[in-house]
Every structure is written in structure tokens, then in C-alpha cells.
C-alpha positions as CSV (number, residue, x, y, z in Angstrom):
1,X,128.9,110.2,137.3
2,X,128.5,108.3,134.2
3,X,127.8,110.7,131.2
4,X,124.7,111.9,130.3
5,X,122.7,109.7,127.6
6,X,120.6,112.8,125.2
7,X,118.5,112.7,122.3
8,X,118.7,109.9,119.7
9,X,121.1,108.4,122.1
10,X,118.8,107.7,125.4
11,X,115.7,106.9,122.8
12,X,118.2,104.1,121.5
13,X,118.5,102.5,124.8
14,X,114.7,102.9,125.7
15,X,113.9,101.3,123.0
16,X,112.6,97.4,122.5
17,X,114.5,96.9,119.2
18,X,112.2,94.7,117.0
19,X,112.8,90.9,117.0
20,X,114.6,91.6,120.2
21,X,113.3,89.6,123.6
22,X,112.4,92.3,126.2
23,X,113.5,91.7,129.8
24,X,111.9,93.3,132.8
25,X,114.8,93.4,135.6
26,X,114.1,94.9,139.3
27,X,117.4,96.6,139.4
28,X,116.7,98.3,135.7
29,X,114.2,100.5,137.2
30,X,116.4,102.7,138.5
31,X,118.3,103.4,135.5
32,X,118.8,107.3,134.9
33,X,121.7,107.3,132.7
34,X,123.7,109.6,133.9
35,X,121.2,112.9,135.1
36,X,121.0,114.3,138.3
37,X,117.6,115.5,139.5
38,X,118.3,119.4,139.3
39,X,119.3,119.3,135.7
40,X,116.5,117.0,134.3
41,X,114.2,119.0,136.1
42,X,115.5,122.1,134.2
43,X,115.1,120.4,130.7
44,X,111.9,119.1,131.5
45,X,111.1,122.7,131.6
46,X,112.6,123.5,128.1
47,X,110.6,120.4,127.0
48,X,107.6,121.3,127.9
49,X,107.4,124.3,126.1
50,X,108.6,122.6,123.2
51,X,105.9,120.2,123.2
52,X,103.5,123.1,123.5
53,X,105.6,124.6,120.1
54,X,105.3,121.2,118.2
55,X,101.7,120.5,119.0
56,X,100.4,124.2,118.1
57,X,102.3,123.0,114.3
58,X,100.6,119.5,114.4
59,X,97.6,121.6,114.9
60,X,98.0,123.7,112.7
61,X,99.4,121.4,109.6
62,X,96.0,119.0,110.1
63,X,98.0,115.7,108.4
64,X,98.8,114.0,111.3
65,X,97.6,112.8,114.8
66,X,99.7,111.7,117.6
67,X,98.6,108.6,120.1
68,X,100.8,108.5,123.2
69,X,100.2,104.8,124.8
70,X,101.2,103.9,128.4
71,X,101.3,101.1,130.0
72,X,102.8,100.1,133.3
73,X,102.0,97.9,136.9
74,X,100.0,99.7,139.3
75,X,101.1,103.0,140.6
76,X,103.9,102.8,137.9
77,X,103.5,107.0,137.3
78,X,101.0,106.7,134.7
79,X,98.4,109.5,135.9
80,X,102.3,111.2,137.1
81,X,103.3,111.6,133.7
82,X,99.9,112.8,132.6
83,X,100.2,115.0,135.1
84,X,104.0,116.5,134.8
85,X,104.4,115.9,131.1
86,X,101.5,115.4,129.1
87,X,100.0,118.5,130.7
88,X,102.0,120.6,128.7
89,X,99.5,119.8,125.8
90,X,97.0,122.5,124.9
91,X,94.0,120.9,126.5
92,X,91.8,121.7,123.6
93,X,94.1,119.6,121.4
94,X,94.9,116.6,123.7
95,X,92.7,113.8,125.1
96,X,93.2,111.7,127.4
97,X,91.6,108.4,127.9
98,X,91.8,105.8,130.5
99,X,90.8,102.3,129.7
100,X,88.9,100.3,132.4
101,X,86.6,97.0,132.3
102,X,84.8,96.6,129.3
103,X,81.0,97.5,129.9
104,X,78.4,95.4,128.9
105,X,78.0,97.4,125.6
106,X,81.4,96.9,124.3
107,X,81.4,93.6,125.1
108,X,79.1,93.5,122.6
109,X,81.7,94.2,120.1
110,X,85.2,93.0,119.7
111,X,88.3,94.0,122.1
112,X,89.8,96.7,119.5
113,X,86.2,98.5,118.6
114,X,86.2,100.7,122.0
115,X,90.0,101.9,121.5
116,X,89.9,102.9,118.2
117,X,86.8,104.8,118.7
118,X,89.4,107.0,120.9
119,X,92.3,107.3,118.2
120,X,92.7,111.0,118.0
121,X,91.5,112.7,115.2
122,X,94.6,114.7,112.7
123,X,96.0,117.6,114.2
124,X,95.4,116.0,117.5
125,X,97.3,114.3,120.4
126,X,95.7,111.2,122.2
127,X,97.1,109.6,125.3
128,X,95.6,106.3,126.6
129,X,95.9,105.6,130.1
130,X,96.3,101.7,129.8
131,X,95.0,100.7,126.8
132,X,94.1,97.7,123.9
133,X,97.3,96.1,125.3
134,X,95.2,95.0,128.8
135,X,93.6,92.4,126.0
136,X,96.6,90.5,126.6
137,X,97.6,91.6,129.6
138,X,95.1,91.3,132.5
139,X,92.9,89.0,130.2
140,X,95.8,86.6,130.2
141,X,96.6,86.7,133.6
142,X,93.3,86.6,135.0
143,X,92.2,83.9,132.6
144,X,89.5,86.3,131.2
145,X,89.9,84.3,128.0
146,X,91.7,80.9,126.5
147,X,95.3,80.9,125.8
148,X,94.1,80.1,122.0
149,X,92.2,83.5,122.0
150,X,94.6,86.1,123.3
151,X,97.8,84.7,121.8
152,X,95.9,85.4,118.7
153,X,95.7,89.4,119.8
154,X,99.5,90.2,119.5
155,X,99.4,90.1,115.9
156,X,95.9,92.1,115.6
157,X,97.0,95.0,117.9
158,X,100.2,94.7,115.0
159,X,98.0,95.2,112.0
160,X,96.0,97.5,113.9
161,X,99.0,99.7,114.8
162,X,100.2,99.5,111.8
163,X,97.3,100.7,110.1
164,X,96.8,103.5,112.3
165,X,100.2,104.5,111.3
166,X,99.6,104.0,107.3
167,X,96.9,106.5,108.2
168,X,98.8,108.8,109.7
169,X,98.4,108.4,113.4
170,X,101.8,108.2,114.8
171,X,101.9,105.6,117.5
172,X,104.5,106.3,120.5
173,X,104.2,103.4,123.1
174,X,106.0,104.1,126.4
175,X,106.2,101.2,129.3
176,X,106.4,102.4,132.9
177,X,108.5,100.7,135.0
178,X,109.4,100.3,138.7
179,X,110.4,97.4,140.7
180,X,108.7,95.4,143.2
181,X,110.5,97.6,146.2
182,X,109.4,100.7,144.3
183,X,105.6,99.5,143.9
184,X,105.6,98.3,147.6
185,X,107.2,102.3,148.8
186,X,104.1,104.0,146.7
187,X,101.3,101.9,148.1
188,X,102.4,102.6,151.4
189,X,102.5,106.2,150.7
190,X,98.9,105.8,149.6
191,X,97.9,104.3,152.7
192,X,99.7,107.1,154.8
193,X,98.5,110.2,153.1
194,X,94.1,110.8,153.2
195,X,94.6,112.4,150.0
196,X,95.9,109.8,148.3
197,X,93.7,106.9,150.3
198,X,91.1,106.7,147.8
199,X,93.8,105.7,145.0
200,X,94.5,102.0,147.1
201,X,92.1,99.2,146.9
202,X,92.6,95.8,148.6
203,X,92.5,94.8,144.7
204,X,96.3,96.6,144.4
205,X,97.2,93.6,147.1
206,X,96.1,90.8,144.9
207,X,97.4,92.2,141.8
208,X,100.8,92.4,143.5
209,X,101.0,88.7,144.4
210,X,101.0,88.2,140.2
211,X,104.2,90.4,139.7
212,X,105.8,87.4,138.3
213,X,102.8,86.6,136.1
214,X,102.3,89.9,135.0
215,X,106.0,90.6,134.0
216,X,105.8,87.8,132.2
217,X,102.5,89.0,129.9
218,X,104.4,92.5,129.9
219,X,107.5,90.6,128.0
220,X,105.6,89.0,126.2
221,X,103.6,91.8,125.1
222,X,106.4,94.2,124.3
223,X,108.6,91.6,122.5
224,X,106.0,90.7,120.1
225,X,104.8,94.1,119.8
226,X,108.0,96.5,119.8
227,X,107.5,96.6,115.4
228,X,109.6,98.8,112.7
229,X,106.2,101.3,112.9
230,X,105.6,101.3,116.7
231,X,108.2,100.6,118.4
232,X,107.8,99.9,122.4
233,X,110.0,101.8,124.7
234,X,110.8,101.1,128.5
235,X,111.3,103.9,130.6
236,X,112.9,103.2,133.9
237,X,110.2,105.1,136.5
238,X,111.5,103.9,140.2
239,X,112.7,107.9,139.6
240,X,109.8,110.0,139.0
241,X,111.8,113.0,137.9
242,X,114.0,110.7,135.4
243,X,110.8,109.2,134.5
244,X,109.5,112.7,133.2
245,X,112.5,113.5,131.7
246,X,112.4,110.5,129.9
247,X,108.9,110.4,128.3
248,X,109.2,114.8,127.7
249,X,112.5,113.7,125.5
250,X,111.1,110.8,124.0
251,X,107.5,112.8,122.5
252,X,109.9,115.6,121.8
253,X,112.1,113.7,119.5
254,X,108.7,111.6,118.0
255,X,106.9,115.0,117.3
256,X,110.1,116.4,115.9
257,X,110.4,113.7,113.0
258,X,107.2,114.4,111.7
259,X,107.0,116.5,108.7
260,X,104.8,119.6,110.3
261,X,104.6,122.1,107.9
262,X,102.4,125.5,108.5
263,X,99.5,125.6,105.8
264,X,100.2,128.3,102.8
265,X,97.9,131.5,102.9
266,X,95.2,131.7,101.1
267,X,96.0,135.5,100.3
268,X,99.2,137.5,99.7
269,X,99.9,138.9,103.0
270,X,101.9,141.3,101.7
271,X,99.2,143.0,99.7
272,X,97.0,142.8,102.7
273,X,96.1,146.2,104.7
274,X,95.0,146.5,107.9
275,X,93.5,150.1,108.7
């Protein structure tokens, strides 16, 4: 067994480096760099409850807000890691918002107006589900709009971020990804299983015939979008429990740079008497 990649260590290899090219390769799905399934599923458990810990302090400080984006193919474990990792979130202090089609009402405005109506307020944690990155992601592939009007969105969704961030909204973007194999081994699941039926649409089929388009849009969009402020970072997710693992370590280590502090009293406690 290789050894175990931890902390700064794994976030270093997850991470799009700015001014780097990303490349989305089949057989780097996989990756779990060096765990075993027993012992991530342990930490996962230690993480968990330290995500609880940091976000009762976010909370409780009120400076900052934290905006969890993920992105990924279809059935690439976003509603998974919603479901075993973002769940450890006090409810009451966590949204979570999944971006679909456009309706005709924000179509009215432009691309970025409905997502940053959904940036979380200070104190809170925001997670969107897909997000202002399908502006150059299904738009492109599905020729929703010219060439000349979505290559124009990379640097946007930059300023964007980046002023989110100089406001104190701490971006962490995570891409999901499996391989083609992978994808093709979860939709048949869907098909097999009636509680899972409803998930698969004949839609799923066609999107699958663009994998090459649409790892092409995801390079594109995480090379020119991986920045200094809001860095991009693939997480391998053929491996559900690595995938976990991965995202509970990476929000652990985010949350844990932030400078949470817990407000002064406004009283000396020590004079205070409770009878």
C-alpha cells in the first residue's frame, strides 16, 4: 500500500494549481492515495464532528460565510456528498441549493443574478448543487449561447468569486469525478433498483454520448477558473467512501484557516450570579 496522503498534503494534490492546464483522465478517478475503506470511514467520522465544531464557531463569530460549490457529470456523488458529508452541518446554519434550468423570470436577468441571490449570508454555510459554472458548461455544450458569449463568462464568474471572497464569503470549489465505466455501473444501478428509478431519465443517455464534449468544457472551466482566491479542486469519486473522505478533509482544512474567533461578553462573567 502506498502511504497515506493527509491534510495539507492530499489538498495539495487535489488541487488545480492556478495557471496550471487541468486534465480529466478515466483512470484518475480512482485515485485514493493510499486509504483503505475501513480507516477513511473512521475519519470521516472524526470529521464530521469537527465540521459540526467549526461551523457552531463560524456561527457564532458572524464575519464570515462559507459557499461549498460542486460540480460533477451526472450521478458523479453530488446529492452522495450532500448526503454523507455535508449533513454534518447544523441544518439551521447550512443551505443547500440545486441549480436547474433557468425559469422564465431569471431569464429575465443576467446568468449570475439567480446564484448570488443564494450566496449564504455571514455565519452561514451554502452548498450549491451544480451551480453558475453550468453558464459555461451545458450552455456551451448544448449551444445554449455563441461561443463569443460564454467564453466571455470565465472571467465574470472570476471577478465574481473574487468579490465574494473580498467580502468575506469563502469560496471552496470541489469537482466530482468518475470515469465513463463508473458513470455507466451507477445508471445501471438506477435502472435496477425502484427506489432509485425515478433518479434516470432517457436525458442521462444523451448526455452520456457528450462525455468527450463535456470533459472538454469541464477543463476548460477549471483551468481558467482554479484562481489564487478560489482555487478548484478535483476529487477522484469512482470511490464513494474516498470521495467522502476527501471533500470532509478538504472543508475541514478550509474552515480551519479561517480566523473564527468567539465574540467577547458583553458582561463580566465572573461577577455574574445565578441564584
Amino acid at each position: 500500500m502506498s502511504k497515506k496522503q493527509t491534510g495539507d498534503a492530499l489538498i495539495r494534490e487535489l488541487q488545480i494549481k492556478p495557471g496550471k492546464r487541468a486534465r480529466l483522465r478515466d483512470k484518475d478517478a480512482g485515485q485514493t492515495f493510499g486509504w483503505e475503506k475501513e480507516e477513511a470511514e473512521t475519519l470521516l467520522n472524526e470529521y464530521r464532528a469537527k465540521l459540526e465544531e467549526l461551523q457552531y464557531k463560524l456561527y457564532a463569530d458572524g464575519r464570515y460565510a462559507v459557499l461549498v460549490v460542486l460540480q460533477g457529470i451526472d450521478a458523479g456523488g453530488k446529492d452522495g456528498t450532500c448526503r454523507h458529508v455535508i449533513s454534518a452541518f447544523n441544518p439551521q446554519g447550512c443551505t443547500v441549493t440545486s441549480f436547474k434550468a433557468p425559469s422564465s423570470d431569471e431569464l429575465q436577468h443576467d446568468y449570475l443574478w439567480r446564484i448570488h441571490k443564494e450566496v449564504p449570508p455571514r455565519g452561514s454555510v451554502g452548498v450549491f448543487n451544480r451551480s453558475h459554472y453550468e453558464d459555461v458548461l451545458v450552455v456551451r455544450v448544448d449551444e445554449l449561447a455563441p461561443k463569443e458569449v460564454w467564453s466571455r463568462r470565465y472571467d465574470q464568474i472570476n471577478r465574481f468569486e473574487r468579490m465574494l471572497t473580498e467580502n468575506n464569503v469563502h469560496v471552496v470549489k470541489c469537482f466530482l469525478q468518475i470515469s465513463a465505466e463508473e458513470q455507466k455501473k451507477r445508471f445501471e444501478e438506477r435502472l435496477r433498483d425502484p427506489s432509485k428509478q425515478w433518479k434516470f431519465s432517457t436525458e442521462d443517455l444523451a448526455k452520456r454520448k457528450q462525455w468527450d464534449d463535456y470533459r472538454r468544457a469541464f477543463e476548460d472551466a477549471l483551468t481558467k477558473c482554479s484562481t489564487e482566491w478560489a482555487p478548484w479542486h478535483v476529487v477522484p469519486a469512482d470511490k464513494k467512501w474516498f470521495r467522502n473522505l476527501a471533500v470532509a478533509q478538504l472543508l475541514v482544512t478550509e474552515l480551519s484557516r479561517l480566523p473564527l474567533r468567539y465574540p467577547d461578553p458583553k458582561f463580566d462573567p465572573a461577577k455574574v450570579r445565578i441564584r
